[in-house]
C-alpha positions in Angstrom: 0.0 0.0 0.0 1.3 3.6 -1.2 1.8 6.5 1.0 -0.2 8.6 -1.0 -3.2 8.4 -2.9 -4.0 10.8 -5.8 -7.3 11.5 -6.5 -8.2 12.8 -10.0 -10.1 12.7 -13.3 -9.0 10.3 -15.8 -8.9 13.1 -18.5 -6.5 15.3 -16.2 -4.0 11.9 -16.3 -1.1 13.7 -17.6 -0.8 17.0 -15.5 -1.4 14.8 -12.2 1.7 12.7 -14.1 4.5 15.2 -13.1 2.7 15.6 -9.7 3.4 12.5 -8.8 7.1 12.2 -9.7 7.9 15.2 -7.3 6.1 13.4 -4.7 8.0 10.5 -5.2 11.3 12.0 -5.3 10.5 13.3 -1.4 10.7 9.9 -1.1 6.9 8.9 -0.8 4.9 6.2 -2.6 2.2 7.1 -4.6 -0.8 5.1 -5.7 -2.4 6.6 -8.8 -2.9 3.2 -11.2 -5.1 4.3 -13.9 -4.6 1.1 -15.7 -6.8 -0.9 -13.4 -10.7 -1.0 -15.7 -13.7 0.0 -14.0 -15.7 -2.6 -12.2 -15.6 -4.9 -9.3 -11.7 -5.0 -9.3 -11.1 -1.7 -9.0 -13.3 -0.9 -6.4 -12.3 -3.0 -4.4 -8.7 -1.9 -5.0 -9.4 1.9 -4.6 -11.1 1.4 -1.7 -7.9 -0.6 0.2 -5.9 2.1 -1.2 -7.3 4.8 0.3 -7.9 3.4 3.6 -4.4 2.4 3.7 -3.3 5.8 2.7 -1.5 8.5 5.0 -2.4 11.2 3.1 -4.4 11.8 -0.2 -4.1 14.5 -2.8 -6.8 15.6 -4.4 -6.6 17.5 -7.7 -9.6 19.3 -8.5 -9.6 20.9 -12.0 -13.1 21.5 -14.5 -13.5 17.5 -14.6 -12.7 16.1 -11.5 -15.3 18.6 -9.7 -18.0 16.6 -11.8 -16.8 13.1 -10.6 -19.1 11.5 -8.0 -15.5 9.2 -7.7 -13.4 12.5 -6.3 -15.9 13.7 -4.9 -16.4 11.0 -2.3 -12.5 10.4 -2.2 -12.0 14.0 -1.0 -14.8 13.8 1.7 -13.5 10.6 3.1 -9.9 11.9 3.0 -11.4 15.2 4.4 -13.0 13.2 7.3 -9.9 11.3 8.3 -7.9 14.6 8.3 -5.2 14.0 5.4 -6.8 15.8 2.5 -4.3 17.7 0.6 -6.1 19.4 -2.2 -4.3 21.4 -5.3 -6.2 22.9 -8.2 -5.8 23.8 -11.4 -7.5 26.3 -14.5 -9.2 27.9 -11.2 -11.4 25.1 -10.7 -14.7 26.0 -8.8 -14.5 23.5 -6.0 -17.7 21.8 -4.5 -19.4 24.3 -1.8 -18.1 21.9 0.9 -14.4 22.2 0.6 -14.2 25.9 -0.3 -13.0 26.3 3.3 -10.2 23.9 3.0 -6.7 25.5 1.9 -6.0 24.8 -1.5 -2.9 25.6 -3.3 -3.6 26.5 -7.1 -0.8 25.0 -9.3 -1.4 27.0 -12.4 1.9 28.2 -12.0 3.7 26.0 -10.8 5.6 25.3 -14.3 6.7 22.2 -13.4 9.5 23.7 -11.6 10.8 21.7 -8.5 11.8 25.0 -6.9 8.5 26.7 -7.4 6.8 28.1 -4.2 3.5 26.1 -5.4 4.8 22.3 -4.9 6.9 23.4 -2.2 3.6 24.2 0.1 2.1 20.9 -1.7 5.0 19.0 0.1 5.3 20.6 3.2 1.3 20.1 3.8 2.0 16.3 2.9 4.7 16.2 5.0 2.8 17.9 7.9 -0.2 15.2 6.8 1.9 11.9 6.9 3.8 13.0 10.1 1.0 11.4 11.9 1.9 7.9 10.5 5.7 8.4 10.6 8.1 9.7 13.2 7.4 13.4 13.5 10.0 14.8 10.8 11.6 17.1 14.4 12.3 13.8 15.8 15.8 12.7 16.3 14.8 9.3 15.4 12.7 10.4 12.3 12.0 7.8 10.1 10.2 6.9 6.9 6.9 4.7 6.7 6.7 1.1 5.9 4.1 -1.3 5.6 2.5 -3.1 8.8 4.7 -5.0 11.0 8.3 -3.8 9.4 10.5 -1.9 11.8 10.9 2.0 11.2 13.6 2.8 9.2 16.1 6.1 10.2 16.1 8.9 7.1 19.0 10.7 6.5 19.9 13.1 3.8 23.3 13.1 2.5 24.4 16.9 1.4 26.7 17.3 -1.6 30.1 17.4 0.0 31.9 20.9 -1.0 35.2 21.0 -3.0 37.9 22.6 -1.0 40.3 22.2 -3.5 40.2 25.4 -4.7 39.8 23.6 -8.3 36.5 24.1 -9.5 37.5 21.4 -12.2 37.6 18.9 -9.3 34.2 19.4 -8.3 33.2 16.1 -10.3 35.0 14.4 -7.7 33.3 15.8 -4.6 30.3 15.4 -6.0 31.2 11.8 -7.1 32.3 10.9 -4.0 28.9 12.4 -2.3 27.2 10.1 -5.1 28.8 6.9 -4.1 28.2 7.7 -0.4 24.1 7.9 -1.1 24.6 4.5 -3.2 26.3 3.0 -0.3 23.9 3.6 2.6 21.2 3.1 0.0 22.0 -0.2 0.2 21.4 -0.4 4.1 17.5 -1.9 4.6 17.3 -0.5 8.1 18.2 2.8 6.8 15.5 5.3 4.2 18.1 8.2 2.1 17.2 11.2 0.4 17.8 10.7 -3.2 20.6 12.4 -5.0 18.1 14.9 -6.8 16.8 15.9 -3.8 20.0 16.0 -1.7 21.5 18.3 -4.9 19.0 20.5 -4.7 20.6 21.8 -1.5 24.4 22.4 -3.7 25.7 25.7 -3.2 23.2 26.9 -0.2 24.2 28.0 2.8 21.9 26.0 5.0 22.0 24.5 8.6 20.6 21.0 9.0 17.7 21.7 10.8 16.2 23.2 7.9 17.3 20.6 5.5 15.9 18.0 8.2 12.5 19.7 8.2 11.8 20.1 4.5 13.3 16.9 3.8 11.7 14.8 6.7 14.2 13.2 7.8 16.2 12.7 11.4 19.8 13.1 10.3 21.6 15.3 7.8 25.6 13.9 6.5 27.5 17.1 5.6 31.2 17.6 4.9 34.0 18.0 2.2 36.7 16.9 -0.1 40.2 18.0 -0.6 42.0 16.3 -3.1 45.4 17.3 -4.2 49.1 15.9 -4.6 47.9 12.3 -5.3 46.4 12.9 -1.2 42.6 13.2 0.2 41.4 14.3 2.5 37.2 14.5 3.5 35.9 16.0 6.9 32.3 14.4 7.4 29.8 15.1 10.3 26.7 13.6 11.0 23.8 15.9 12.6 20.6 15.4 14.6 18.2 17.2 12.5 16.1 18.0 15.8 18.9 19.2 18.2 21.6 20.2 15.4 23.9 17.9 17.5 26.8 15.9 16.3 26.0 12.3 16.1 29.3 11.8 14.7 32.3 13.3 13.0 35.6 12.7 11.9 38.3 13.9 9.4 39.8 11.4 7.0 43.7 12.3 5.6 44.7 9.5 3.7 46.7 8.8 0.4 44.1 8.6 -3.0 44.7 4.8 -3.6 42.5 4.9 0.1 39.4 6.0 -1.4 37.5 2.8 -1.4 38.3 1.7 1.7 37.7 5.2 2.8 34.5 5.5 1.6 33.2 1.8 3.3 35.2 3.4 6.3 32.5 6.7 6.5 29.4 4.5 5.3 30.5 1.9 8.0 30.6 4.4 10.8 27.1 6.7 9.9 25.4 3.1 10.5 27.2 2.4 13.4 26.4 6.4 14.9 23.1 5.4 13.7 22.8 1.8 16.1 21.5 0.2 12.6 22.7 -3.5 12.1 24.6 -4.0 9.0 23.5 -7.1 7.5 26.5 -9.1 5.6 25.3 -9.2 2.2 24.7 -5.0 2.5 28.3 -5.1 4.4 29.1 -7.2 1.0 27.5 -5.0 -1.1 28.8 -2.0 0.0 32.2 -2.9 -0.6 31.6 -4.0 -4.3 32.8 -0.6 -6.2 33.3 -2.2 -9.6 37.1 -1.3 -10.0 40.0 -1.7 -8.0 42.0 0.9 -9.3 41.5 4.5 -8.1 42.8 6.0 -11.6 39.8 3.9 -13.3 37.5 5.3 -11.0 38.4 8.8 -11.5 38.5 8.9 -15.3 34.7 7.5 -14.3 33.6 10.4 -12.1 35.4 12.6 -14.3 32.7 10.7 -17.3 30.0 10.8 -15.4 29.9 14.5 -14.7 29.5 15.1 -18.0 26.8 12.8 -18.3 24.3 15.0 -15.6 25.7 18.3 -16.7 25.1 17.8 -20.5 22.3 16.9 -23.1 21.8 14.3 -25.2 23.2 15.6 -28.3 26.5 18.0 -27.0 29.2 17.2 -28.6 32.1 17.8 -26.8 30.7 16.2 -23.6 30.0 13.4 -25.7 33.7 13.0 -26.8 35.2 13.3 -23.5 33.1 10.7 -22.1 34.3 8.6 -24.8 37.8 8.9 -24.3 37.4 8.9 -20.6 36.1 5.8 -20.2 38.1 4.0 -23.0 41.2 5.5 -21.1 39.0 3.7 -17.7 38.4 0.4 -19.6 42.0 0.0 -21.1 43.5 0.4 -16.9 40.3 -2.0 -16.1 38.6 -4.0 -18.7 36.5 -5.6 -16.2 34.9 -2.0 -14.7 30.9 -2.6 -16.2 30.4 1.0 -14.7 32.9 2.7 -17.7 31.6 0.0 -20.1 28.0 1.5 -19.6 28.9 5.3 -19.9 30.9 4.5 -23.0 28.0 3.0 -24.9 26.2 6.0 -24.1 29.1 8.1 -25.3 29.5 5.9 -28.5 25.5 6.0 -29.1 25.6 9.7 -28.3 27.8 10.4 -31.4 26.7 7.5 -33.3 23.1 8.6 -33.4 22.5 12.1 -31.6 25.8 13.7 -33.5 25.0 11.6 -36.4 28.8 10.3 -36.5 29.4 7.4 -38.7 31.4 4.3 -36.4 30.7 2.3 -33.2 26.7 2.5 -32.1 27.8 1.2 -28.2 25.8 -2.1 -28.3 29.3 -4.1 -28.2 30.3 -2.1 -25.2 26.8 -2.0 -23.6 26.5 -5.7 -23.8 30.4 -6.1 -22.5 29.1 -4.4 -19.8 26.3 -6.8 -19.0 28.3 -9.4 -19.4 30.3 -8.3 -16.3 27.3 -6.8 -14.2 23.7 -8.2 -15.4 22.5 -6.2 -12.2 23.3 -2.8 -14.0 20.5 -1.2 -14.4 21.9 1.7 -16.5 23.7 -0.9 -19.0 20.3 -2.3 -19.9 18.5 1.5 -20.7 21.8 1.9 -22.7 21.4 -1.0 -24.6 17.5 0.0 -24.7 18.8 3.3 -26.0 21.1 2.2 -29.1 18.4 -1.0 -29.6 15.8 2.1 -29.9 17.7 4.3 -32.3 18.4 0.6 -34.6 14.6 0.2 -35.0 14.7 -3.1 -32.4 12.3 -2.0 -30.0 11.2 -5.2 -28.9 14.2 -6.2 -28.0 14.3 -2.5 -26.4 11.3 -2.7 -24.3 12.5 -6.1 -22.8 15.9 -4.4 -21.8 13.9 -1.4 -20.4 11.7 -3.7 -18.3 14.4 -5.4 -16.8 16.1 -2.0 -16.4 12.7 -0.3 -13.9 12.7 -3.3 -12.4 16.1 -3.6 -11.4 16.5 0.6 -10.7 12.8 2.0 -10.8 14.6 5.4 -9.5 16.9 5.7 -11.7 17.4 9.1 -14.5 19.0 7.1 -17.0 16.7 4.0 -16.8 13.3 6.6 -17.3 15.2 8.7 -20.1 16.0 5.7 -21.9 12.3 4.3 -21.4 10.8 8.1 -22.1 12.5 7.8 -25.7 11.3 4.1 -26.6 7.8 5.1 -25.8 7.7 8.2 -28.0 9.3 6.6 -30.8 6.5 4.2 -30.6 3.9 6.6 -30.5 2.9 5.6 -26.8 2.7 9.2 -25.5 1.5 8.8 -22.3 3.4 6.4 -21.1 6.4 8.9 -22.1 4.8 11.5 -19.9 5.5 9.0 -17.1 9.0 8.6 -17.8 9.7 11.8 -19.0 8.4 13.5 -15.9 10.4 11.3 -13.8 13.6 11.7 -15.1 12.9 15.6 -14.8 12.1 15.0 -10.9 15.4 12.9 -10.4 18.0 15.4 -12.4 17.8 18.7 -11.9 20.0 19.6 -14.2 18.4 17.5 -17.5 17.3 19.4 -20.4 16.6 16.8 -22.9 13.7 15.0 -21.0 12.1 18.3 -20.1 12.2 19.9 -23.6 10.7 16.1 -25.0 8.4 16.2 -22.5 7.0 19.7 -24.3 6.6 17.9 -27.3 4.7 15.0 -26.2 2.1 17.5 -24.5 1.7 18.7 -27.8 1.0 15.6 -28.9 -1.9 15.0 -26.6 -3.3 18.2 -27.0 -2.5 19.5 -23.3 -1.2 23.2 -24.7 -1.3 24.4 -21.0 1.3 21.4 -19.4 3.4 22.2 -22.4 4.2 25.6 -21.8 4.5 24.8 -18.3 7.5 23.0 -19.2 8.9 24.9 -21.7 9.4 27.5 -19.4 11.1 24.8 -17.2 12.8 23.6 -20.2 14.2 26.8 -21.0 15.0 28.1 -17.3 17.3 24.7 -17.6 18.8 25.3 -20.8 19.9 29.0 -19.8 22.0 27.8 -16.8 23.0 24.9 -19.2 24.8 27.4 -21.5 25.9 29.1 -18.7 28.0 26.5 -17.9 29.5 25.7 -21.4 28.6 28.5 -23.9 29.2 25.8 -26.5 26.9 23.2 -25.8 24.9 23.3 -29.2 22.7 20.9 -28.0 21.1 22.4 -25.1 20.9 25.8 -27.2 18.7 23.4 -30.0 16.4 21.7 -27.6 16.1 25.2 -25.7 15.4 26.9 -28.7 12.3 24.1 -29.4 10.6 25.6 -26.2 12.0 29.0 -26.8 9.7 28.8 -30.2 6.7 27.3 -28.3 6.6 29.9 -26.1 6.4 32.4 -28.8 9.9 33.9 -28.3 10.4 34.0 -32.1 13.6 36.1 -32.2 15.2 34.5 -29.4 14.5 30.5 -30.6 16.1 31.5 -34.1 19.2 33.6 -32.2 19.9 30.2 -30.5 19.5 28.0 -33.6 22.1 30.2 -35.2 24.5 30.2 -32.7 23.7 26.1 -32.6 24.4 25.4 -35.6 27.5 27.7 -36.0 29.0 26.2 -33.2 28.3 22.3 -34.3 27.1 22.3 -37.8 27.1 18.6 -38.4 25.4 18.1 -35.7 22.3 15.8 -37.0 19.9 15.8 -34.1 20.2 19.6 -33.2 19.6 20.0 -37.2 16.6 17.8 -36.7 15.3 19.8 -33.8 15.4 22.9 -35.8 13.1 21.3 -38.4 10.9 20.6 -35.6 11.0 24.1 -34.4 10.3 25.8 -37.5 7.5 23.2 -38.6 5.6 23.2 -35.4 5.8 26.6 -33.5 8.1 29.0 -35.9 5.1 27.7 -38.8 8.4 28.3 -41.7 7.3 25.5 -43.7 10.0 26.4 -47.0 12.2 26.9 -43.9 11.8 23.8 -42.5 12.0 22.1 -45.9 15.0 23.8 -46.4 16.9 22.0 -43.7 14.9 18.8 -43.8 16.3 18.0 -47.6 20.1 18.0 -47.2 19.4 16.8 -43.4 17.3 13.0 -45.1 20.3 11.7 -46.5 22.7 11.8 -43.3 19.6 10.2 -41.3 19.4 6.0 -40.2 16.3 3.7 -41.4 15.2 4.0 -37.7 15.1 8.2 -37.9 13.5 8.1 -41.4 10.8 5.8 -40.0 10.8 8.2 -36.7 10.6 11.2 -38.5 8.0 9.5 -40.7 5.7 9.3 -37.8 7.3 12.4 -35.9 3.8 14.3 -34.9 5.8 17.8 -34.8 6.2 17.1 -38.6 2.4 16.5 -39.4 2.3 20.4 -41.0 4.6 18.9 -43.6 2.8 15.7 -45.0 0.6 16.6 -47.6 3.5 19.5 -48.9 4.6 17.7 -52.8 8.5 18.8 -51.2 8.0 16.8 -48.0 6.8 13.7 -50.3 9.5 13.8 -52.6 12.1 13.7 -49.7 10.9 10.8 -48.3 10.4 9.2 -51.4 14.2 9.9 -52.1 15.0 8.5 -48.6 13.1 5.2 -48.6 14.6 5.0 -52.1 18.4 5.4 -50.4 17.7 2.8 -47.5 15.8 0.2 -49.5 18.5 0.2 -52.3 21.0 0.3 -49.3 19.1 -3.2 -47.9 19.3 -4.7 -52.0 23.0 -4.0 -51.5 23.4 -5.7 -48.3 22.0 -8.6 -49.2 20.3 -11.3 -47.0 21.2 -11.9 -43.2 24.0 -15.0 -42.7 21.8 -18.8 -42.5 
């Protein structure tokens, strides 16, 4: 049974969709199955729900005021005392909740940080605190099903860089990463996920604060110096209550100690906490996937630029590529660097539009030495998806949420086979949650505009376009020549009606990576859809065909930003040219080996 239980109209499915992921990246469950029919089944399962349920949101919009079914949800849930109720479009609600604060979230943009869904979780957490731990606890703890012990919360804050390199902020951050993985792994023990922790990077905050808005009892704090082949991290655990030290110490050890110094801090916060440490987690803690400390910071180094950059930047792209060959050639059995390579390789291979290696050969090496990876199999679900095999793709990305149902990649990966099959609101789902666990993605957030589009919800679009954008801009910030944040930018840029702005970006996109084939693509997409430049459009889209795989013709074939285009005699004649290219290219190959 979920923690929460959302309340809605089954029209209203895809704006209660990103709802959901920001409650669940507080670290609640949610119980908002809409795939259960009507009928004896599903009353019966809505009614154990919400009687089970610590808290229930309802979200009263046009359509759900009409619906005996909310209706009588909101009146139990008002009854029991754990109605939260949001609205949206300035909903008239029912005469007998009009009393009842109600947070509008017309403008809540999607945005994490807005004001709006901050008061929606803090009333939840005020709500739930009556079946957990009260969040000012000391021994604050999350919610679990009947009979299961409590389990402690802590929240792990991004460890600052002392090194006075900002370039060696990938490795204080790394190490904060690995840290959350770690006591992740301990069942007695409920942590903040990373997105949420990260939120916090930068602040000056006390860990009272971050104990209250988080829920938790304890906040880890601390930071890294690494310099002159030496380490050293302070770390201090704090009572989120008292703003006591649990625990502290300060680590100086020589860089080859980072494992062992990392079990070392993980070790001791469960200790601090009283929290038995079962052997397989004590096991499973100590597994880091390499051996050699050079391996894993050519990793770290690669995996910054895999949360810092979008799907189709170029540069990033190459790095990570050359990173992790460097990591894989010092340790060919690290699955960790074989994973972020095949990204890399699939990156260039299909979102640069690079002739050479796809990444399925280094995705599947990585499988070989860790079928447990969950990112390897969205990776492989990636490249599988951009070949056209998206059978074979959904099988990896089912195995993939089942494995790591919180993880970015894993709901990217599954966000982009779903549009390409033209199952939009399933997208929605993963799209939204991959926005609520990366705070710093832009490609999810700007596809997410597009499949709105696609289901007609004009409002939720621009919502996150204006997320979309507010991401790009510090995106850019960052690297002033990441073309492909300023093209999937520009996409929701030209939504939003900021005509001169969208094509100011597209220039500067595609003067700074002209061969880049996906940004190219996106322009076509901007100037079809919102810029309405159909001879512009066709423009690019002719010279653009013939650089483009079987699976992007057939993609952009079906590509609902494109529909403007169809019936033009240009349009036709391209993709008469193209099928032409690809089936003579098939002729030539000839037929698969016996």
């Amino acid at each position: 049974m979920a923690d929460v239980f959302m309340s809605y109209a089954r029209s209203d499915k895809n704006r209660v969709a990103p709802l959901v992921s920001a409650i669940e990246a507080r670290g609640w469950s949610v119980w908002w199955d809409p795939a259960i029919a009507p009928g004896q089944e599903f009353d019966e399962r809505i009614a154990a729900e919400l009687a089970a349920a610590g808290a229930v949101v309802v979200v009263w919009t046009p359509s759900s005021v009409q619906s005996r079914w909310v209706r009588g949800e909101a009146r139990d849930a008002a009854e029991r005392g754990i109605l939260v109720p949001v609205r949206f479009e300035r909903a008239v609600l029912p005469i007998d909740f009009r009393a009842i604060q109600t947070t509008d979230l017309d403008e809540w943009h999607r945005d994490e940080g807005s004001a709006q869904i901050h008061g929606v979780l803090e009333a939840l957490d005020g709500v739930l605190a009556g079946r957990a731990t009260s969040v000012t606890s000391a021994a604050a703890a999350t919610p679990t099903s009947a009979g299961e012990p409590r389990r402690k919360a802590v929240c792990v804050l991004p460890f600052t860089n002392m090194s006075g390199d900002p370039e060696q902020e990938y490795f204080s951050d790394g190490i904060s990463e690995d840290i959350i993985t770690d006591l992740a792994k301990v069942s007695s023990l409920s942590v903040i996920a990373r997105n949420s922790a990260f939120v916090y990077k930068g602040r000056h905050v006390d860990a009272t604060q971050v104990a209250r808005e988080l829920k938790v009892g304890y906040v880890l704090e601390g930071s890294v110096r690494k310099a002159s082949g030496r380490v050293r991290i302070t770390a201090q655990l704090i009572d989120g209550a008292s703003n006591d030290h649990v625990w502290a110490e300060r680590y100086d050890r020589v860089l080859d100690d980072i494992f062992s110094l990392q079990d070392e801090i993980s070790q001791a916060i469960v200790r601090a906490l009283k929290l038995k440490l079962l052997p397989e987690e004590k096991r499973a803690i100590e597994r880091r996937g390499t051996d050699s400390v050079e391996a894993y910071n050519l990793y770290l180094m690669a995996r910054q630029y895999s949360v810092t950059s979008s799907d189709w930047a170029t540069r990033p792209a190459e790095a990570t590529v050359r990173l992790c060959t460097r990591a894989t050639e010092i340790d060919p059995d690290y699955a960790q660097a074989w994973s972020l390579l095949a990204n890399g390789l699939a990156t260039l291979r299909f979102g640069i539009g690079r002739q050479g290696d796809d990444g399925l050969t280094a995705a599947e090496r990585a499988l070989e030495l860790d079928p447990g990876l969950a990112e390897a199999h969205a990776v492989k679900a990636k490249i599988l998806t951009d070949l056209g095999r998206t059978e074979e793709a959904s099988r990896e990305i089912e195995v993939a949420l089942r494995l790591d149902p919180e993880s970015y990649e894993v709901h990217r990966s599954a966000g982009k086979l779903r549009y390409r099959q033209r199952r939009i609101e399933d997208a929605i789902h993963h799209y939204s949650k991959a926005m609520s666990l990366l705070d710093t993605d832009v490609h999810a957030a700007g596809m997410l505009v597009s499949c709105y589009l696609a289901v007609g919800d004009e409002a939720a679009a621009r919502e996150t376009a204006r997320v979309a954008v507010a991401r790009t801009e510090k995106a850019i910030a960052a690297d002033q020549n990441d073309a492909g944040s300023l093209a999937g930018g520009a996409y929701s840029l030209a939504m939003l009606g900021e005509v001169e702005r969208a094509r100011a970006w597209m220039s500067r996109a595609a003067l700074i990576d002209p061969d880049n084939v996906n940004a190219r693509y996106n322009f076509v997409c901007s100037l079809t859809a919102h810029l309405h430049d159909v001879d512009g459009a066709l423009d690019m889209l002719e010279p653009l065909m013939p650089l483009m795989s079987a699976a992007f013709v057939k993609y952009a074939m079906a590509d609902p930003d494109l529909d403007p285009l169809r019936e033009h005699p240009r349009y036709k004649a391209i993709i008469a040219r193209a099928e032409a290219r690809l089936a003579a290219a098939d002729a030539s190959a000839g037929p698969p080996p016996a």
